[in-house]
N, C-alpha and C positions, 0 to 999 in steps of 0.2 A: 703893549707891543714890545715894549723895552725889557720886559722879564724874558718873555719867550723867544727870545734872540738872545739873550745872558743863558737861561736856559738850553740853547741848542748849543752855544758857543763851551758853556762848560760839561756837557755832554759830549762834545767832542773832544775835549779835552784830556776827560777821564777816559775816553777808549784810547786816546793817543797814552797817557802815563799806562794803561791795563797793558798795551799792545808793547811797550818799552821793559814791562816789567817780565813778561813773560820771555820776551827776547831773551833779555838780560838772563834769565831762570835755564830756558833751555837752549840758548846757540851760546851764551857766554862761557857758559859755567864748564862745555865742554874743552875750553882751551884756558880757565882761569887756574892760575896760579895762586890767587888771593888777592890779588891785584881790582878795584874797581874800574869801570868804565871811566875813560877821561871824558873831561865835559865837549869835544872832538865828537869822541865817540856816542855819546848820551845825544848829541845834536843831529847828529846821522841816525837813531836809531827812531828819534823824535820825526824827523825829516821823512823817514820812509813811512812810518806810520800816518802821518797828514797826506804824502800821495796815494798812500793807499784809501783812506778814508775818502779821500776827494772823487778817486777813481769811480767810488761807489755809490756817492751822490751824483755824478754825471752818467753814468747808467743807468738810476732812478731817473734821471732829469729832476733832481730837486736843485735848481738852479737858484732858486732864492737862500736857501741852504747854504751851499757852496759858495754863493757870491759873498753871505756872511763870513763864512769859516776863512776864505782866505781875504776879507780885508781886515780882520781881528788880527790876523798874521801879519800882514802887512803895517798894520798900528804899533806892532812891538819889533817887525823888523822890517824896517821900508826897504834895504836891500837887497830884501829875497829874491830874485833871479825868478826862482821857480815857482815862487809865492806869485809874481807878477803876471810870468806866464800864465800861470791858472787862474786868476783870476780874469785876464784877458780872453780864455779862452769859454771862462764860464759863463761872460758877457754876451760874447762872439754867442754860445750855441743858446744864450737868453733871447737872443734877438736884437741886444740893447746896445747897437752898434755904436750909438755916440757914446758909449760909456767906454767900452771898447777900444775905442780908435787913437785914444791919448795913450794909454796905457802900448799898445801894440808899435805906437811910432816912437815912446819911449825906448822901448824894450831895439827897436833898430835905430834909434838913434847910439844909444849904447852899445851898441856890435853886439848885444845878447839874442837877438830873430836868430831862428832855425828855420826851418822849411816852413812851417803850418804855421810861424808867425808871419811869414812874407803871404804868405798864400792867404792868412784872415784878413792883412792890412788892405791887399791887393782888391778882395772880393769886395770891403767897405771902401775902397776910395771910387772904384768902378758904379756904385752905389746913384753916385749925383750926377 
């Protein structure tokens, strides 16, 4: 079980570096001077490509998928903000509300809740 979760994890990985390179190829290169990406910007390019990937296993509803991809993120950066949210939200539309609910009352304990983290926190506390 531990391959094919290394497996899926570095699967996403290599779409994310494919999805940075191609950036870098065709939206960089139109305003590059010679100049490379700063690591800023390489993290932003990285960053957009994990929400986009995420986007499309919560549209599949591969939930067990996504709930991997973004605690593998959260392993090498527990401050992700967004990392968080997603994966609070991946739990939220799992079903797996106790997983959920630490996650979501972090997320507003820290002033980081937006609207659909108060609205998930709300709908699980209403729950009992």
């Amino acid at each position: 079980m531990r391959s094919k979760k290394t497996l899926i994890f570095l699967s996403a990985v290599i779409v994310l570096i494919a999805m940075a390179a191609i950036y870098i190829h065709y939206f960089h290169k139109k305003k590059d001077i010679g100049v490379p990406l700063s690591p800023t910007e390489a993290a932003q390019v990285i960053q957009k490509g994990l929400e986009r990937r995420g986007g499309e296993l919560m549209k599949e509803k591969r939930f067990t998928t996504l709930i991997e991809l973004y605690k593998r993120v959260l392993e090498r950066q527990p401050d992700n903000v967004t990392a968080k949210k997603a994966l609070a939200g991946a739990y939220f539309s799992a079903g797996q509300y106790d997983k959920a609910r630490p996650l979501l009352e972090e997320l507003e304990n820290d002033g980081a809740a937006d609207d659909e983290v108060r609205r998930e926190l709300e709908f699980i506390k209403n729950l009992k």
